[in-house]
C-alpha positions, 0 to 999 in steps of 0.5 A, a space after each residue: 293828466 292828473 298829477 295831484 294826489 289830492 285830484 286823483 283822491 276825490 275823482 277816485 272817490 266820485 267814481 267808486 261813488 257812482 260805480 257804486 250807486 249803478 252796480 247796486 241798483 241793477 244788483 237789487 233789481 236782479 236779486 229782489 226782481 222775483 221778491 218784489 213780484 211776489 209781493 205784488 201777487 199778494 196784494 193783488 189777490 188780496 184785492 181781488 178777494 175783497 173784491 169778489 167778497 164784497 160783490 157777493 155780500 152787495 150783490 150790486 144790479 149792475 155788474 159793469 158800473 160796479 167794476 166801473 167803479 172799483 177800478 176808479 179806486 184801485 191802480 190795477 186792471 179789471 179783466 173779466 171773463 166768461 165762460 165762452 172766452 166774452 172779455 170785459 176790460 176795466 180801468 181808472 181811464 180807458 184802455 188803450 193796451 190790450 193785455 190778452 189771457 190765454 184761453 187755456 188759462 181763462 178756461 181753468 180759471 173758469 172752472 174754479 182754478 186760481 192762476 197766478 203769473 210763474 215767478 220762474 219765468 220771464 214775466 214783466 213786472 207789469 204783466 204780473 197777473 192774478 187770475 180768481 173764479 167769480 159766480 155772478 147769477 149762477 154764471 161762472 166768470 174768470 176775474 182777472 188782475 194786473 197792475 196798471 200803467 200808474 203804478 209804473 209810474 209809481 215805481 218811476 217816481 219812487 227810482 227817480 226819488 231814489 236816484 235824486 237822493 243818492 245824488 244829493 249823498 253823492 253831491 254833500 260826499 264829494 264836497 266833504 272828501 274835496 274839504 278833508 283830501 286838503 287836511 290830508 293832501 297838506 302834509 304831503 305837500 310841506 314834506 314835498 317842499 320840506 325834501 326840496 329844501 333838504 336837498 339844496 343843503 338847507 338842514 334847518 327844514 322841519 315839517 311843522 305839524 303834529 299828527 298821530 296818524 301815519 302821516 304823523 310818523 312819517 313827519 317825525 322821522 323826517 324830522 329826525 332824518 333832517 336833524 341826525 343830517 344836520 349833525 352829519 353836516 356839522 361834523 363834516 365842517 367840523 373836520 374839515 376845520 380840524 385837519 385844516 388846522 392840524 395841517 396848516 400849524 405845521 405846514 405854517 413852521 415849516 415855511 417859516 424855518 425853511 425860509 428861515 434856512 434860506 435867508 442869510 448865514 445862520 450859527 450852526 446851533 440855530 441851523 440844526 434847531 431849525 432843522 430839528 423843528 422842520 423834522 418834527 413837524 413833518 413827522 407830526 404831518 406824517 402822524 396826522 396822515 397815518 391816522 386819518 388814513 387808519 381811521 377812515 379805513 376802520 370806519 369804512 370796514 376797508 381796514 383787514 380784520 385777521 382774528 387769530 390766537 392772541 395772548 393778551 397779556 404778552 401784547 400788553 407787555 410788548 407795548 409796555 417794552 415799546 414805550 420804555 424810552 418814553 415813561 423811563 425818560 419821565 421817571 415814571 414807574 410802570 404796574 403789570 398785573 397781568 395773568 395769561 389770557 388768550 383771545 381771538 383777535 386781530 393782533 395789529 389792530 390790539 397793539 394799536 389800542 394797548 400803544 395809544 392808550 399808554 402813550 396818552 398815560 405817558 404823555 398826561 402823567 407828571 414826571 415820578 408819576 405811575 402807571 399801572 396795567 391789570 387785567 380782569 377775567 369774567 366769564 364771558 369777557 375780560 378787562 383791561 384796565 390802564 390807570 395812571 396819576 396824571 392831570 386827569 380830565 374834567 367832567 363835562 369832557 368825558 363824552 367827547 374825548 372819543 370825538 375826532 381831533 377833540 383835545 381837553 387842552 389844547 395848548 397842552 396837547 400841541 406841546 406832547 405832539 397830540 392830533 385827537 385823533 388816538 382815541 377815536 381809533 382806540 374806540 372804533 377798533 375796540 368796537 369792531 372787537 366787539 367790545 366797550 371802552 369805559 372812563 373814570 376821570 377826575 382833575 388831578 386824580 388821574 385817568 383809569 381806561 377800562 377796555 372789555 373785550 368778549 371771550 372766545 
């Protein structure tokens, strides 16, 4: 059984190779048969009129030596008839097939008639005949002419020669398809055991080899399946690290203070503390699921999606309201620049954005800070813009804040209770929105949220 591309390539070739050479050479028989007749015809009665011209111009005493002889120099029989049906046969060699003419035939020839074989019926090849009217001393005889068996053999030669040419063609074309199957086979088979490797976990797997073919295309793009798969691969470990560690912190407190609880009398004031931080950080746990679970459901499209009318700066100010015991415990000042404005969208899913996006302000702005809302209508879109005076974020991490579990700083970020995980939500809800999230950022300048949201 052939299981190797690069056999069934050259047996394939070898075949359509041979089938070819055997279908062509009974296809030229069957198509040039009739034209290779005819021109056989013509050369024989081209010969013949030379040789009745030249008889007639020599005049030679003997007419058999004379036949004799022209037969010695020509690869064709000499049939000579008289006018009583009498035949004299010539040759290069004696005679050992006798070839009859039909008397009807011999007669008309006699008679001046010229006779050709029919080429519309099935006549050999070698029974090809020319018949001609010959005078000889006031006698009146049929000549007639026909291949010899040497020119058979000719045309044996000339087929094996044929055959043995084609052979060698066949034989160099073989050899060369063996060589250039291997140059094409060879990719193939490092993509065979780049994909093995692949599959056992290995993303490190590249095809090394530069082509500008189909193969080459195929190469490219496994190799940009192999990276974006090793990309995937680190996110994976990066956030199974990530929850690992946003769930060990406080299941590690946790233990502690309760252990803590359990071992000894403690003062009523440090029991209540340590209850206090066993509380926080089991609602920091609580968070930390919440926004997983969310997460995972909107990435999933799992999470329902209900577009209704929503008025959008009524949702804004909602969220603003919310949020006073946070931002007036800071002294903070709150902005509203809000028109009315009605969109299609899903109300929880917003609320979620405009909440985190302003408790981020809150929890990064100083106290005395400000806080300002606006919003900016095109005419097919419209903008939410949350700007705040806080700590701001550094340049070179603009594009990762959207990253989950990603915490420009994270001493900082554990002491306001973060989990890096509220912007990636913000980020994949707008995104199912259709809309676009923009950041303009700078160290100790603040932070402006740019939401763009389509209109109806």
């Amino acid at each position: 059984m052939i299981k190797t591309l690069y056999l069934r390539t050259v047996l394939t070739f070898i075949g359509v190779v041979i089938l070819s050479i055997i279908a062509s050479y009974f296809i030229s028989l069957s198509l040039f048969e009739t034209e290779m007749t005819e021109l056989l015809q013509e050369e024989m009665a081209v010969v013949g009129k030379q040789v009745i011209s030249f008889y007639e111009t020599q005049a030679p005493p003997d007419k058999d030596v004379y036949f004799r002889n022209i037969a010695k120099f020509n690869s064709y029989w000499f049939l000579l008839y008289d006018d009583s049906g009498g035949r004299q046969a010539f040759a290069p060699h004696d005679i050992k097939e006798r070839r009859e003419i039909s008397p009807d035939v011999v007669r008309s020839v006699v008679q001046g008639g010229v006779y050709r074989s029919p080429l519309d019926e099935n006549v050999e090849y070698m029974q090809t005949t020319i018949g001609l009217p010959l005078q000889i001393d006031s006698k009146r005889y049929a000549l007639f002419i026909q291949p010899a068996p040497e020119n058979q053999q000719h045309e044996k030669k000339a087929i094996f020669y044929l055959v043995t040419v084609l052979s060698i063609v066949l034989g160099v074309g073989s050899l060369l398809i063996l060589i250039f199957s291997r140059y094409l086979v060879k990719p193939l088979v490092q993509m065979t055991s780049a994909t093995k490797r692949l599959a056992k976990g290995d993303f490190d797997a590249r095809i090394r080899f530069t082509r500008k073919d189909e193969l080459g295309t195929l190469a490219d793009s496994f190799n940009h399946m192999a990276q974006k798969l090793q990309e995937i691969e680190q996110m994976r470990q990066d956030f199974v690290s990530n929850v690992s560690h946003e769930i060990q912190s406080p299941l590690t407190s946790i233990k502690g203070f309760s252990k803590a609880l359990h071992e000894g009398e403690l003062p009523d004031d440090t029991r209540k503390r340590y209850l206090q931080i066993i509380h926080e950080e089991s609602e920091r746990l609580s968070r930390l699921s919440e926004n997983l679970l969310r997460l995972a459901s909107l990435e999933a499209k799992h999470h329902p999606f209900r577009p209704f009318p929503y008025a959008l700066d009524e949702g804004l100010r909602h969220a603003v309201i919310a949020a006073e015991p946070l931002w007036s415990a800071k002294g903070l000042t709150v902005e509203l620049d809000l028109r009315p404005i009605i969109l299609i969208a899903d109300s929880d899913q917003l609320s979620q954005v405009w909440t985190n996006l302003l408790g981020n302000a809150i929890k990064y702005t100083p106290p005395g800070g400000t806080i300002s809302l606006s919003l900016t209508e095109a005419e097919n879109s419209v903008t939410v813009s949350i700007r705040d005076t806080g700590i701001g974020i550094p340049a070179e991490d603009l594009d990762k804040i959207y990253e989950r579990f990603y915490k420009v700083d994270k001493a900082r970020d554990r002491s306001v209770g973060g989990n890096g995980l509220g912007l990636a939500i913000v980020k994949t809800i707008i995104s199912i929105h259709g809309g676009e999230i923009a950041l303009e950022s700078a160290v100790g300048q603040g932070s402006t949220f740019s939401v763009t949201l389509p209109k109806p």
